[in-house]
C-alpha positions as a Markdown table, in Angstrom:
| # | Residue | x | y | z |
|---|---|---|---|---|
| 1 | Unk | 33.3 | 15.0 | -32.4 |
| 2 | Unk | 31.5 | 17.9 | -31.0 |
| 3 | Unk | 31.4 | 18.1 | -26.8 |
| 4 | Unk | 28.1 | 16.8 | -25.0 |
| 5 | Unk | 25.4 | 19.0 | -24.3 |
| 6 | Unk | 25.3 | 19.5 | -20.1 |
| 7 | Unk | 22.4 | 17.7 | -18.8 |
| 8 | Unk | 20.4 | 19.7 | -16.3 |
| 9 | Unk | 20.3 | 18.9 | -12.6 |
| 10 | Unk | 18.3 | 16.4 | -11.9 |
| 11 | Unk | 15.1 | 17.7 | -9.8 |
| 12 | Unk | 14.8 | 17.3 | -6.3 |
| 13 | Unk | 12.8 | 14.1 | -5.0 |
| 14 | Unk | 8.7 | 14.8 | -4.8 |
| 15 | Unk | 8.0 | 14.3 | -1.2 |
| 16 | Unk | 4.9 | 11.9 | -0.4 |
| 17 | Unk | 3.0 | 9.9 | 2.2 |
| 18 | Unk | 3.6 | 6.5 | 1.3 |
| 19 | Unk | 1.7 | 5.4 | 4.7 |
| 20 | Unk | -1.3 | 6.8 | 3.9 |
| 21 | Unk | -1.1 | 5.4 | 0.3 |
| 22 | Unk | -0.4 | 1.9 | 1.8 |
| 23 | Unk | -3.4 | 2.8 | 4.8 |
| 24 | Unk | -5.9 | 3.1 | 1.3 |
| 25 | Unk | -5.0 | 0.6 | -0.6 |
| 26 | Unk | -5.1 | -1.8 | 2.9 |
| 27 | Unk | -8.3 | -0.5 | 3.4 |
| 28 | Unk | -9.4 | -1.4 | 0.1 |
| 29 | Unk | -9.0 | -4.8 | 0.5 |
| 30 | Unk | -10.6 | -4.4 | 3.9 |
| 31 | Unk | -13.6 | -3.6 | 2.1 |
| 32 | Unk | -13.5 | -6.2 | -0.1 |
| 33 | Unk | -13.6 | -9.2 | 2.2 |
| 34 | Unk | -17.1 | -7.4 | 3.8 |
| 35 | Unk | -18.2 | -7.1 | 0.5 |
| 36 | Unk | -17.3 | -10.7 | 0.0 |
| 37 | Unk | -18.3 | -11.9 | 3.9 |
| 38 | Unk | -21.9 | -10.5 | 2.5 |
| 39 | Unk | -22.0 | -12.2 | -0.4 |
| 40 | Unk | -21.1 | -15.4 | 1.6 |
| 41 | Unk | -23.5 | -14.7 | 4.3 |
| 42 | Unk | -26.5 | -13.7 | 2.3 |
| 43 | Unk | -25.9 | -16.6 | -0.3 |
| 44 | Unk | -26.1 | -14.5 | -3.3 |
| 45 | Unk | -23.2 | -16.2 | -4.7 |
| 46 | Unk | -20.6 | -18.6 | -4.0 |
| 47 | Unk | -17.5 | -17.5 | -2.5 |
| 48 | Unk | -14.4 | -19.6 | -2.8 |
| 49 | Unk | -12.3 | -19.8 | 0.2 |
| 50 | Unk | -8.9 | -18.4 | -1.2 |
| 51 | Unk | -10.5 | -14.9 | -2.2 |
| 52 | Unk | -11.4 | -13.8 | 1.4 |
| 53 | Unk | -7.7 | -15.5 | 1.8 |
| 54 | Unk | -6.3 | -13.1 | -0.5 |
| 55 | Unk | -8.2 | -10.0 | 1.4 |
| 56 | Unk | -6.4 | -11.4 | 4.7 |
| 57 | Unk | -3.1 | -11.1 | 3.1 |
| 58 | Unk | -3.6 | -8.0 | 1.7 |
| 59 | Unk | -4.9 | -6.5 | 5.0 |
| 60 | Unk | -2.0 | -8.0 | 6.8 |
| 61 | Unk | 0.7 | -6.9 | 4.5 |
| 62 | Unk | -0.7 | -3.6 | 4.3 |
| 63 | Unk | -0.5 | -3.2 | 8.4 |
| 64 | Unk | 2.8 | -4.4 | 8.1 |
| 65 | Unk | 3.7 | -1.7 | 5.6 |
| 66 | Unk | 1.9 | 0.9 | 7.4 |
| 67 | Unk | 3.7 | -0.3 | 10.1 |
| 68 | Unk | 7.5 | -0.2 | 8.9 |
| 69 | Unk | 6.9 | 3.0 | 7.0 |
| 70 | Unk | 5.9 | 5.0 | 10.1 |
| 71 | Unk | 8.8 | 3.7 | 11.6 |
| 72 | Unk | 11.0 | 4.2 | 8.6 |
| 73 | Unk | 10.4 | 7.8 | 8.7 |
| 74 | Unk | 9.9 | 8.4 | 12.8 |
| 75 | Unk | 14.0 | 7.0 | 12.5 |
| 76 | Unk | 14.7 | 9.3 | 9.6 |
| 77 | Unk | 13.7 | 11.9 | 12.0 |
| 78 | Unk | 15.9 | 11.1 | 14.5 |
| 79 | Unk | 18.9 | 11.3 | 12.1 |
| 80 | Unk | 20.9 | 14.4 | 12.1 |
């Protein structure tokens, strides 16, 4: 058998905001329940109840996130 080829190093991690790509994807569904609270209010079309449900959970998870991945990395921080 002939020996294995060495694999390279493996490269070092990318470093990204993940806060600020949870913040714009919360914000999204922010602005989809006002788009949908105008649809509602303005009667262009009928809104079901569990769609501006939805938006709410994704707003709420998405502060959450925002919230523990700020601290995650203020703690990280802190580490020697």
């Amino acid at each position: 058998m002939s020996p294995r080829p060495e694999t390279p190093p493996a490269p070092p991690p990318l470093e990204s905001d993940d806060a600020r790509t949870v913040l714009v994807i919360t914000l999204a569904w922010v602005l989809a329940m006002v788009v949908l609270l105008v649809l509602a209010v303005t009667g262009m079309t009928e809104v079901r109840g569990w769609w501006l449900g939805m938006c709410g959970y994704g707003i709420a998870l998405g502060a959450f996130g925002v919230w523990h991945l700020r601290r995650r990395k203020a703690l990280a921080r802190e580490q020697p």
